[in-house]
C-alpha positions, 0 to 999 in steps of 0.5 A: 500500500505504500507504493500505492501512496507514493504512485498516488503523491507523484501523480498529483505532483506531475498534475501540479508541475502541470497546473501550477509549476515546479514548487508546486510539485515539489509542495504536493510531494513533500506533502504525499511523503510526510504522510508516507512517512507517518503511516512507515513509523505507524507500521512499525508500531503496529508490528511491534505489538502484532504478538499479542492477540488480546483484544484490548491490547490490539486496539491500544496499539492501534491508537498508539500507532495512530497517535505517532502517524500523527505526531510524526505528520505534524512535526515533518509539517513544521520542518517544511513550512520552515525550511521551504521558502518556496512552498505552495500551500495549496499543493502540499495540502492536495498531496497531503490529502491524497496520501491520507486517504490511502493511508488507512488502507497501508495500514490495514493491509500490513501483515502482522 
């Protein structure tokens, strides 16, 4: 499923080279990664705690998972709005976007 995400990231970044230039598709793609990245660490989370087959305990290492794939969103958020003079909002929110929606799905397809 991640490679579903990253296909999805670069295909809205070659319709934003398209639309509205080079910056715009480097925003859409920093947005596509950051998520791509939440969803990795949230994976790894989500294996760590796969040998426990207790109900309770799945369901609060899911939201842990959760919670860091947020976390880890944001801060990478931050970063690029610091360091990338250049960014167009409205493109890194459409590669944002784009990557969360698949992004439930990366993690439900995960073998444990």
């Amino acid at each position: 499923m991640l490679k579903i995400q990253l296909v999805a990231t670069a295909v809205v970044a070659l319709a934003a080279m398209l639309i509205s230039g080079f910056n715009a598709s480097v925003s859409s793609l920093l947005g596509g990664l950051t998520v791509v990245l939440g969803t990795t660490a949230a994976g790894l989370i989500v294996k760590r705690g796969a040998a426990t087959s207790e109900a309770a305990s799945v369901l609060v290492n899911l939201l842990k998972a959760e919670a860091v794939k947020i976390l880890v969103i944001v801060a990478v958020l931050a970063i690029i709005f610091n360091v990338y003079q250049q960014l167009v909002p409205y493109a890194l929110i459409a590669g944002l976007a784009v990557a969360l929606l698949l992004s439930a799905s990366a993690l439900s397809k995960l073998k444990a």
